[in-house]
C-alpha positions in Angstrom: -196.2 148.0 106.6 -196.2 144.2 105.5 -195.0 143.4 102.0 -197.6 141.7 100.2 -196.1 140.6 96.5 -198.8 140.9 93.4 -200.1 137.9 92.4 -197.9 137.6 89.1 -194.5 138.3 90.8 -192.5 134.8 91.5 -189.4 134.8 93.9 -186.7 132.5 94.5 -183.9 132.6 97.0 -180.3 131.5 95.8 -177.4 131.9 97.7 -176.9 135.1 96.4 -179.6 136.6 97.4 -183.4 136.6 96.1 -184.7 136.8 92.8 -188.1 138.0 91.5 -189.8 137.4 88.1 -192.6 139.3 86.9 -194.5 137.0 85.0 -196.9 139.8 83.6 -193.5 140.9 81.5 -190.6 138.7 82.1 -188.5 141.3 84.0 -186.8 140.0 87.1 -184.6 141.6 89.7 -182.0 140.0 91.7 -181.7 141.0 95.4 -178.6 140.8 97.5 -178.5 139.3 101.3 -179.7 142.9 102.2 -182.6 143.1 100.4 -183.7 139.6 101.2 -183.6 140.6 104.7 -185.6 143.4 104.1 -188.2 141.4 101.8 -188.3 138.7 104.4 -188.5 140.4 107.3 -191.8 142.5 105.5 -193.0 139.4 104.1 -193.8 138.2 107.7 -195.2 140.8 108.5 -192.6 143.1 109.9 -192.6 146.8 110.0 -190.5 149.3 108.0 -188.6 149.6 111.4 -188.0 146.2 112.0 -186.9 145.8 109.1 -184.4 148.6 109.6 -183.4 147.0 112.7 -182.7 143.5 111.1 -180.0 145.2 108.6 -178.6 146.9 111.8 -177.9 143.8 113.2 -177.2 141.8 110.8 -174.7 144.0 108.7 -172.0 146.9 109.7 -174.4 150.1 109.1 -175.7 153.0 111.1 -179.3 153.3 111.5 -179.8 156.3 109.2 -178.1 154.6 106.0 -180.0 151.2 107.1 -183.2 153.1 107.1 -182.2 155.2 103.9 -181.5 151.9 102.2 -184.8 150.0 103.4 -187.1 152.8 102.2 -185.2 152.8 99.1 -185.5 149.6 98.0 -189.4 149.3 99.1 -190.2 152.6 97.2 -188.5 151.0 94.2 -190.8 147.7 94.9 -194.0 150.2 95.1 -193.3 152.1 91.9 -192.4 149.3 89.6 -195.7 147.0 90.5 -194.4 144.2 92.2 -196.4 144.9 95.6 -199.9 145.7 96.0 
């Protein structure tokens, strides 16, 4: 499932990680390393799995906290507007 940001939502990577701005309210949320991954990697068209794969190898976690995390955070994404 490629991420697909809605139309007001901004983001900007820092060293830090990413950071997204809802215009529609003026909330943002700041992403760590981990969740840019995950945004990226969706972003280009990656699937939930790949995704999962790319924290695997990039970081020190097992597949079923990586994936635990992954669906986590897009669920979160879903349910507060910021993809469509």
């Amino acid at each position: 499932m490629p991420l697909r940001f809605a139309p007001d939502i901004t983001t900007a990577e820092t060293e830090y990680g990413t950071v997204l701005l809802d215009q529609r309210n003026g909330d943002y949320w700041e992403l760590n390393p981990t969740g840019t991954l995950v945004i990226r990697t969706l972003l280009e068209g990656g699937e939930q799995s790949d995704a999962v794969d790319a924290v695997i190898a990039a970081f020190d976690i097992d597949r079923a906290q990586a994936a635990h995390d992954v669906t986590a955070l897009i669920d979160l994404l879903q349910t507060s507007g910021l993809t469509v």
